[in-house]
DSSP file (Angstrom, degrees, kcal/mol; ACC not computed):
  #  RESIDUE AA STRUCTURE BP1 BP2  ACC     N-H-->O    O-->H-N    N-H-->O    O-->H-N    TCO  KAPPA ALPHA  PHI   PSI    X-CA   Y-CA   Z-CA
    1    1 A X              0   0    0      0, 0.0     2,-0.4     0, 0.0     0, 0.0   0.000 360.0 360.0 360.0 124.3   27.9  -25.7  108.1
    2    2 A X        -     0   0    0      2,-0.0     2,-0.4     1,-0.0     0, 0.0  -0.817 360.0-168.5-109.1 153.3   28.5  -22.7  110.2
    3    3 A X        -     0   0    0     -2,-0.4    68,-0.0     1,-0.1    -1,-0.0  -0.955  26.0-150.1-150.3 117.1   31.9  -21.1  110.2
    4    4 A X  S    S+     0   0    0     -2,-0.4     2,-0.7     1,-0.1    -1,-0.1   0.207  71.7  98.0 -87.0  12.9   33.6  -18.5  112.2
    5    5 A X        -     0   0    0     65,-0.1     2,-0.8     8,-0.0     8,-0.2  -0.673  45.6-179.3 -84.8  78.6   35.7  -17.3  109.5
    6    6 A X        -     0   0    0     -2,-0.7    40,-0.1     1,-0.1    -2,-0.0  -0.607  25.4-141.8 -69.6  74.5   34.6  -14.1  107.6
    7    7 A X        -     0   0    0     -2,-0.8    40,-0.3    39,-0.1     2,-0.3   0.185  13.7-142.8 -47.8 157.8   37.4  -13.4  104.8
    8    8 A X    >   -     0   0    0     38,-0.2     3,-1.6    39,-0.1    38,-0.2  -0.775  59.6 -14.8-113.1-173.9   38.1   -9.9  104.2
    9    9 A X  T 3  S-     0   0    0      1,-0.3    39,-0.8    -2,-0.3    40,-0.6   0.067 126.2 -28.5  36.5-118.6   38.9   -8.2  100.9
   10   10 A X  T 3  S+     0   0    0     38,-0.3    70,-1.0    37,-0.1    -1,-0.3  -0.169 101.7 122.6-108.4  52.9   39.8  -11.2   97.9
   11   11 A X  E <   -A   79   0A   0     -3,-1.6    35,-1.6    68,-0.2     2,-0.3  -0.651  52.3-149.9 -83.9 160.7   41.1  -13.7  100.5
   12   12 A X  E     -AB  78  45A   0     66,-1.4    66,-1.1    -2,-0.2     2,-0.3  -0.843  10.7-140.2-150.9 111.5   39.0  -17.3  100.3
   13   13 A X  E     +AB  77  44A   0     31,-1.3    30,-3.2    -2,-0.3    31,-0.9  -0.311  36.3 161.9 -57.3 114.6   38.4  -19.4  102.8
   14   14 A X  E     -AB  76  42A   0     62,-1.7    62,-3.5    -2,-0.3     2,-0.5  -0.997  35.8-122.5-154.9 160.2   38.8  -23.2  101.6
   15   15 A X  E     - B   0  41A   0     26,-4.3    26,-3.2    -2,-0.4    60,-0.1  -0.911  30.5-120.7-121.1 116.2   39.2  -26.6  103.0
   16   16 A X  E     - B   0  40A   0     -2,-0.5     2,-0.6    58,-0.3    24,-0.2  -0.005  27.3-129.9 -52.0 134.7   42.3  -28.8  101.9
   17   17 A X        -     0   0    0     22,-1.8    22,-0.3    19,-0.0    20,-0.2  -0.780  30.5 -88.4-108.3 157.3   41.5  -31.9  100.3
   18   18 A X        -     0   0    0     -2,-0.6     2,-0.3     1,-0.1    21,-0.1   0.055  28.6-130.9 -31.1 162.6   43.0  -35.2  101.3
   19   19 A X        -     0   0    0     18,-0.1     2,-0.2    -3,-0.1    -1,-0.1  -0.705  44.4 -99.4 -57.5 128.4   46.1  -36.1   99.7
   20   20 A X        -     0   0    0     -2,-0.3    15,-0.1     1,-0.1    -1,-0.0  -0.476  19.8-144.7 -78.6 156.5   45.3  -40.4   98.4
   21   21 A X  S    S+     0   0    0     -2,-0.2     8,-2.8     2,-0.1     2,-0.3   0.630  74.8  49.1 -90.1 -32.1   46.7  -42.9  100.6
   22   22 A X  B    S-F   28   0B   0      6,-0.2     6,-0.2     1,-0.0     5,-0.2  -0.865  74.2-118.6-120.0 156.1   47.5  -45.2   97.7
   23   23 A X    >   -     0   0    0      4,-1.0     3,-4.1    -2,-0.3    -2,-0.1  -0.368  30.1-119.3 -74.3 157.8   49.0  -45.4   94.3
   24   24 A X  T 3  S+     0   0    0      1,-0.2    -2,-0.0    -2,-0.1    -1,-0.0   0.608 121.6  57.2 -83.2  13.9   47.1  -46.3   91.3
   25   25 A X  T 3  S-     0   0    0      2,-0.1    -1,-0.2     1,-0.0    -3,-0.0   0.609 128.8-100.1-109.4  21.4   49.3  -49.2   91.0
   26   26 A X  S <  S+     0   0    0     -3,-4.1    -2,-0.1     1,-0.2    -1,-0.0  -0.254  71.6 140.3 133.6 -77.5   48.1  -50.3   94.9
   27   27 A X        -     0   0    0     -5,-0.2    -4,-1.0     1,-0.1    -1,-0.2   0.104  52.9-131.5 -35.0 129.6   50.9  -49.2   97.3
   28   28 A X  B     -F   22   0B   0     -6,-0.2     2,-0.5     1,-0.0    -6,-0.2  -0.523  25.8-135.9 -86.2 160.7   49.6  -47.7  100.5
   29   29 A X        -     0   0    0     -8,-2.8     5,-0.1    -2,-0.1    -1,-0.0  -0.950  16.0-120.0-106.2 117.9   51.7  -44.4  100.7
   30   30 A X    >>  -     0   0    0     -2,-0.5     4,-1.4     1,-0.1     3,-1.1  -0.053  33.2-111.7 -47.9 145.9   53.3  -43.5  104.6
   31   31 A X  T 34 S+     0   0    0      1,-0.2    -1,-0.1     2,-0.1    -2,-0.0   0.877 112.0  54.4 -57.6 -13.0   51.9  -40.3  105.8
   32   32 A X  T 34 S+     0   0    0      1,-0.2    -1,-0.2     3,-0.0    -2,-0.1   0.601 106.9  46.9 -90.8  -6.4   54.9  -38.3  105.7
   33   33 A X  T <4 S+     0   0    0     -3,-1.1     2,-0.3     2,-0.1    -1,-0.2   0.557  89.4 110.7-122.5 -14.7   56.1  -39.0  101.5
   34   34 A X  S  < S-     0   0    0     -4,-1.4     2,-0.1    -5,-0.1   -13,-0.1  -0.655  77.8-128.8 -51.8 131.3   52.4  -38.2  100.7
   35   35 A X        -     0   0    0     -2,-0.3     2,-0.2     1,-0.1   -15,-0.1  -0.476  23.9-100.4 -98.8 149.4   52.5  -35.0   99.0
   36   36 A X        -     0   0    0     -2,-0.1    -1,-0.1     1,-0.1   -18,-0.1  -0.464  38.9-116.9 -83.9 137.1   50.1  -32.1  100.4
   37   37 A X        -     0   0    0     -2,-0.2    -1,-0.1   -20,-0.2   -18,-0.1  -0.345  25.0-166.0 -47.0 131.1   47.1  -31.8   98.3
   38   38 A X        +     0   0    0    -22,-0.1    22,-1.3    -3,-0.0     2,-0.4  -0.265  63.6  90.9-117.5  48.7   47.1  -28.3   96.7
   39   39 A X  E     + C   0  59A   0    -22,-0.3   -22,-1.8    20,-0.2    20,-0.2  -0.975  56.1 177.6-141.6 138.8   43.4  -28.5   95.5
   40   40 A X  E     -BC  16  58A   0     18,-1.2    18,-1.5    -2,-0.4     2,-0.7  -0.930  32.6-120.5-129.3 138.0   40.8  -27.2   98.0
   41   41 A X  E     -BC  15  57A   0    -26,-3.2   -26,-4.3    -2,-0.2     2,-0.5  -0.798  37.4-118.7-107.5 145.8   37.1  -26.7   98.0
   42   42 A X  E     +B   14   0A   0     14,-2.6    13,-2.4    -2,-0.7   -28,-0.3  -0.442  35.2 173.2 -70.5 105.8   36.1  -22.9   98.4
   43   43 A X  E     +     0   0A   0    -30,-3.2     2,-0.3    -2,-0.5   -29,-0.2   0.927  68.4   7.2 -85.3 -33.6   33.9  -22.1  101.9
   44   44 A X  E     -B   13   0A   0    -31,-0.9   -31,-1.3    10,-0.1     2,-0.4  -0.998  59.3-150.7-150.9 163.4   33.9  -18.5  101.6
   45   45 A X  E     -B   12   0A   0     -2,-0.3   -33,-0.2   -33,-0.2     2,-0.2  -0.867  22.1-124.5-122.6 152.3   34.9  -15.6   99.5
   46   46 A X    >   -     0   0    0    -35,-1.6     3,-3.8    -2,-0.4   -38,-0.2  -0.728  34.7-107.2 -70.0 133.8   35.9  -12.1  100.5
   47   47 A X  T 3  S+     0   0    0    -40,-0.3   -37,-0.1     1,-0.2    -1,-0.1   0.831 119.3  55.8 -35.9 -52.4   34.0   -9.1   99.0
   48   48 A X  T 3  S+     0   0    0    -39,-0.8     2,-0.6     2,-0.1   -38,-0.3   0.337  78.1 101.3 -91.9  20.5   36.7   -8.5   97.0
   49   49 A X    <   +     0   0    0     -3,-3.8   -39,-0.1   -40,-0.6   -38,-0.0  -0.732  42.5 174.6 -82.2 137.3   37.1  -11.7   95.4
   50   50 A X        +     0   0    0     -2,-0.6    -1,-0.1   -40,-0.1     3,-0.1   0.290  66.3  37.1-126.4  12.7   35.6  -11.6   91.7
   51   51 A X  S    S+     0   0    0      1,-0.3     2,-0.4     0, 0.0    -1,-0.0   0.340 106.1  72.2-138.9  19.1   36.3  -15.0   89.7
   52   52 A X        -     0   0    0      6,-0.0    -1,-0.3     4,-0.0     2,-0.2  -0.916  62.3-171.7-121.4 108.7   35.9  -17.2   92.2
   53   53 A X    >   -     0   0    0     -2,-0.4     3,-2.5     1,-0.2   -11,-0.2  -0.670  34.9 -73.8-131.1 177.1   33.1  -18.6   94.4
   54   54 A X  T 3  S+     0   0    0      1,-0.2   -11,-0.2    -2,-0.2    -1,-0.2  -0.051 116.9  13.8 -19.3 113.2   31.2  -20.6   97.3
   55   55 A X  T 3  S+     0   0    0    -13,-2.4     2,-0.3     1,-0.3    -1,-0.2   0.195  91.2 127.3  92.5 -15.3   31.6  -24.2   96.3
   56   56 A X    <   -     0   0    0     -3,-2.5   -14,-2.6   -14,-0.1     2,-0.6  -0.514  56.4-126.6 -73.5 135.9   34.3  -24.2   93.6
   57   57 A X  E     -CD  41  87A   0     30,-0.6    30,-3.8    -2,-0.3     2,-0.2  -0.748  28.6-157.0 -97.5 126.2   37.1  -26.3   93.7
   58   58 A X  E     -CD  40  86A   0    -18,-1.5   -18,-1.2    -2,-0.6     2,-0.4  -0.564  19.7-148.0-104.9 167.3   40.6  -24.4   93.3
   59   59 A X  E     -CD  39  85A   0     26,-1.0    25,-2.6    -2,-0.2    26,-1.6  -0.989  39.1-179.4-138.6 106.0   44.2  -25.5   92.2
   60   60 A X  E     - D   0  83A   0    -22,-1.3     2,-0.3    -2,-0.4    23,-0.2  -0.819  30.2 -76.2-102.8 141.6   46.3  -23.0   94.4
   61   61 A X    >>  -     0   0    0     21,-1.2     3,-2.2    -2,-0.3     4,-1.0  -0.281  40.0-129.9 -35.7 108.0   50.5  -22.2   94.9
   62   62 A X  T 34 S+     0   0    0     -2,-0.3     3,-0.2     1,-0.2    -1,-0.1   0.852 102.8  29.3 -25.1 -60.1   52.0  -24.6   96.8
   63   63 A X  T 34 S+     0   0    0      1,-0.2    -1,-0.2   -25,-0.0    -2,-0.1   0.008  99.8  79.7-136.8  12.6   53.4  -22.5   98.9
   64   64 A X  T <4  +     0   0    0     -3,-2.2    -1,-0.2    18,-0.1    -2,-0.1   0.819  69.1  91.1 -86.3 -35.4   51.0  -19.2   99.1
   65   65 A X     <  -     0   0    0     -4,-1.0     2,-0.3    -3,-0.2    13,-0.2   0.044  65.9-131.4 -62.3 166.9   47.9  -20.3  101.8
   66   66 A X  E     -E   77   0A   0     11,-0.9    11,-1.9     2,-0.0     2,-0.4  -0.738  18.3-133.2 -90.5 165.0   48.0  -19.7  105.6
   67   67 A X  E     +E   76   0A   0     -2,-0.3     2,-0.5     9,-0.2     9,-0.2  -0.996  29.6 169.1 -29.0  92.2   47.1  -22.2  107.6
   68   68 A X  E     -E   75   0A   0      7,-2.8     7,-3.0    -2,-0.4     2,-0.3  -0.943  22.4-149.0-147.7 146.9   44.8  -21.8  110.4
   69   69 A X  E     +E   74   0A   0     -2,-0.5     2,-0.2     5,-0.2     5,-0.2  -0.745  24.1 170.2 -98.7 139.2   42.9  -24.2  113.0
   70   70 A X  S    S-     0   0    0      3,-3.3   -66,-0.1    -2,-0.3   -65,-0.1  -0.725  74.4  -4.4-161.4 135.4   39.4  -23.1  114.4
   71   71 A X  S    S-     0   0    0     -2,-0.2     3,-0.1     1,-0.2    -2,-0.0   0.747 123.8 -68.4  83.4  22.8   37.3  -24.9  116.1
   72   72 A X  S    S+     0   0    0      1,-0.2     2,-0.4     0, 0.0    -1,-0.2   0.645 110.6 114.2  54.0  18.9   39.8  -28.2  115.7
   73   73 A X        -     0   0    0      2,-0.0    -3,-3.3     0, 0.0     2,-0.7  -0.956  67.3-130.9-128.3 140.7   38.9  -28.1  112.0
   74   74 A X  E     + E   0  69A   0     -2,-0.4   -58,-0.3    -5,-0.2     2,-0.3  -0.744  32.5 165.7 -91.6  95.8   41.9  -27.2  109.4
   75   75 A X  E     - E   0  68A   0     -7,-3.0    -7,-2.8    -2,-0.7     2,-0.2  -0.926  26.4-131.6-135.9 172.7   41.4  -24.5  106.6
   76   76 A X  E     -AE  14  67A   0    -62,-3.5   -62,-1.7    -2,-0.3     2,-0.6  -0.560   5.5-149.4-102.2 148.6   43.6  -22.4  104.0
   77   77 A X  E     -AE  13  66A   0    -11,-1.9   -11,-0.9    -2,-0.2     2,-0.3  -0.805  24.9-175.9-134.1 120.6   43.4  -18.8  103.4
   78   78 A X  E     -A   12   0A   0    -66,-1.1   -66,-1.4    -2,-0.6     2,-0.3  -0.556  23.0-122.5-114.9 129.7   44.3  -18.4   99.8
   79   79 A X  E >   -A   11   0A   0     -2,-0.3     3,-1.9   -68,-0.2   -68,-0.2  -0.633  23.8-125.0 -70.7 143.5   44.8  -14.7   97.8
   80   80 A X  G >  S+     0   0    0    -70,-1.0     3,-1.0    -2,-0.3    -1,-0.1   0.888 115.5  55.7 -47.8 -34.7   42.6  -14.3   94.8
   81   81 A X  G 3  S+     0   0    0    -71,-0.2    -1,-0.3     1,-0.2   -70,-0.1   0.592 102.3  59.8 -92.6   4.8   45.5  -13.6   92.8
   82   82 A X  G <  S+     0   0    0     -3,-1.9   -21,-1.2   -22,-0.1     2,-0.5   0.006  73.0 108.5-133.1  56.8   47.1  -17.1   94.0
   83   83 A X  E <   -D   60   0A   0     -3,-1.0   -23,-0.3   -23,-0.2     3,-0.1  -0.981  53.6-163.3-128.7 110.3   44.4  -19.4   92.7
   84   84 A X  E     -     0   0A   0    -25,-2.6     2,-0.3    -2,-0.5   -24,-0.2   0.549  61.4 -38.2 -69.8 -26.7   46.0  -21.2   89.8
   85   85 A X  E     -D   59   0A   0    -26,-1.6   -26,-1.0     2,-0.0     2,-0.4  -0.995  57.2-107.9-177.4 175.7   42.6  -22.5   88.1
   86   86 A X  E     -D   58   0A   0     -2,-0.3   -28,-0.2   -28,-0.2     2,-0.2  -0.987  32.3-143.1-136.1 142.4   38.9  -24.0   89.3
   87   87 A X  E      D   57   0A   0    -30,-3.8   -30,-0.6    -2,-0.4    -2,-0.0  -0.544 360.0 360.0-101.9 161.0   38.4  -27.7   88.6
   88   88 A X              0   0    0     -2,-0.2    -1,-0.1   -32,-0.1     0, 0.0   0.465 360.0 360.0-130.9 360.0   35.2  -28.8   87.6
């Protein structure tokens, strides 16, 4: 995949994943009462990120990322220091 985003310092480039459409008991969910996914898989890291890398999936602050479009495609730019865990 090429990607015209370079983070700088511990910033990390990552791409939100969907929020599920359904409940586990069935119910399709509207789009707006689905709640936004705050796990992301990591595309790039900033030099000065150090516990985090290419390919890891993070559990972030609600309410930390940016938001930015490029290229019509949607990614987050998360602080090191506001990456709650890595899922495996």
């Amino acid at each position: 995949m090429s990607m015209n985003v370079n983070p700088l310092g511990d910033y990390i480039v990552a791409e939100p994943e969907e929020a599920p459409r359904k409940t586990a008991s069935g119910l399709y969910l509207p789009e707006k009462s689905a709640e936004k996914p705050k796990v992301a898989k990591v595309l790039a890291v900033g030099p000065g990120a150090k516990q985090v890398k290419v390919g890891d999936r993070i559990l972030y602050k609600s309410y930390s990322p940016t938001e930015v479009k490029v290229d019509n495609k949607e990614y987050l730019l998360v602080k090191e220091e506001d990456v709650l865990a890595t899922l495996k």
